[in-house]
C-alpha distance (Angstrom), angle and dihedral (degrees) to the residues before:
residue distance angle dihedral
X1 . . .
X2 3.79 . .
X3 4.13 121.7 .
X4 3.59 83.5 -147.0
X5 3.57 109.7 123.1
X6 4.39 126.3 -163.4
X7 3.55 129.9 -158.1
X8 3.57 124.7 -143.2
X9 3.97 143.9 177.4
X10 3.67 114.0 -108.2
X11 3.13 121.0 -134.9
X12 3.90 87.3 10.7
X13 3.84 142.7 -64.6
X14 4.02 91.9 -93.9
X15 4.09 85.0 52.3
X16 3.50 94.8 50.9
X17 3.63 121.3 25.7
X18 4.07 94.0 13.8
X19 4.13 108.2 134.6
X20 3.90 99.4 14.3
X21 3.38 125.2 115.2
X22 3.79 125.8 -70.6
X23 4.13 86.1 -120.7
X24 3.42 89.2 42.3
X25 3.91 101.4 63.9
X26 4.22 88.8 23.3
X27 4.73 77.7 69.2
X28 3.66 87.2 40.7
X29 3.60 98.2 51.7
X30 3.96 92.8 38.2
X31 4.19 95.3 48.1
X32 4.10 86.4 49.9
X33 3.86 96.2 52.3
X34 4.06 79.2 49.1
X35 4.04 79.3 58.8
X36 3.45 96.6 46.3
X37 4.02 94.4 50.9
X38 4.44 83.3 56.8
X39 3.27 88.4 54.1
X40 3.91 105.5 179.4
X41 3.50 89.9 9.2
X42 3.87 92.6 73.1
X43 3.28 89.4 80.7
X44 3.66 94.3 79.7
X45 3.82 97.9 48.7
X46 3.75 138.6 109.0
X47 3.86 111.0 -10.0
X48 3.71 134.7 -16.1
X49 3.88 151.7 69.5
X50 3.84 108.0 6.5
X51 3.87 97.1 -110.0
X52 3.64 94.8 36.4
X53 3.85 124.8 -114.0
X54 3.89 120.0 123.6
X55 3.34 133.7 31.7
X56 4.05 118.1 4.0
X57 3.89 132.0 -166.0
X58 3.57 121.8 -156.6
X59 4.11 124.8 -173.5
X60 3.43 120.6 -147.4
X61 3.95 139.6 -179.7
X62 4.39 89.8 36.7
X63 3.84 88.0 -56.5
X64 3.41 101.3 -50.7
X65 3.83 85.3 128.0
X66 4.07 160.3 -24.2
X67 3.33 160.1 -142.2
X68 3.47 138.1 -153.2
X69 3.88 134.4 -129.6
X70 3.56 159.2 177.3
X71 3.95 130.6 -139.6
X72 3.48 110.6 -155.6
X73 3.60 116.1 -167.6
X74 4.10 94.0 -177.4
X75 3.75 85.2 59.3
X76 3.91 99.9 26.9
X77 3.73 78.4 -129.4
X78 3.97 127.9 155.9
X79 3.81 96.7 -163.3
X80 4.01 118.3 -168.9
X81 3.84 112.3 -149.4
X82 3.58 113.9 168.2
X83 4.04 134.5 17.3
X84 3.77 121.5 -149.7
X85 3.77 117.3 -164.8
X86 3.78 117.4 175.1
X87 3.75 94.3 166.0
């Protein structure tokens, strides 16, 4: 078994990331292949339960916005659920 892990948008891109700008999703898309390359490890990142685990938020561009995600070990899965922009 590979240690590779993926990211992916959940429920899909158009869910997502559909109607923000292109820079927008282009830091999005970038900051979760960082996750991926962590692997396990992105479980501890941005904001969330203590020891990691569960639900994450990550800012981006200075705290102009967020997303939301999941690291799934089972799956070795980064998955992005929800896209903040506040411009």
């Amino acid at each position: 078994m590979s240690d590779r892990w993926a990211w992916e948008y959940d429920p899909d891109a158009d869910h997502v990331v559909g109607g923000l700008p292109h820079d927008v999703v282009a830091e999005v898309e970038r900051l979760a292949g960082q996750l991926a390359v962590l692997g396990r490890d992105a479980a501890d990142v941005g904001r969330g339960k203590p020891h990691g685990g569960g639900l994450r938020t990550q800012d981006m561009f200075g705290g102009r916005g967020f997303f939301m995600f999941l690291a799934l070990e089972r799956l070795q899965l980064v998955v992005i659920t929800r896209v903040t922009w506040l411009g």
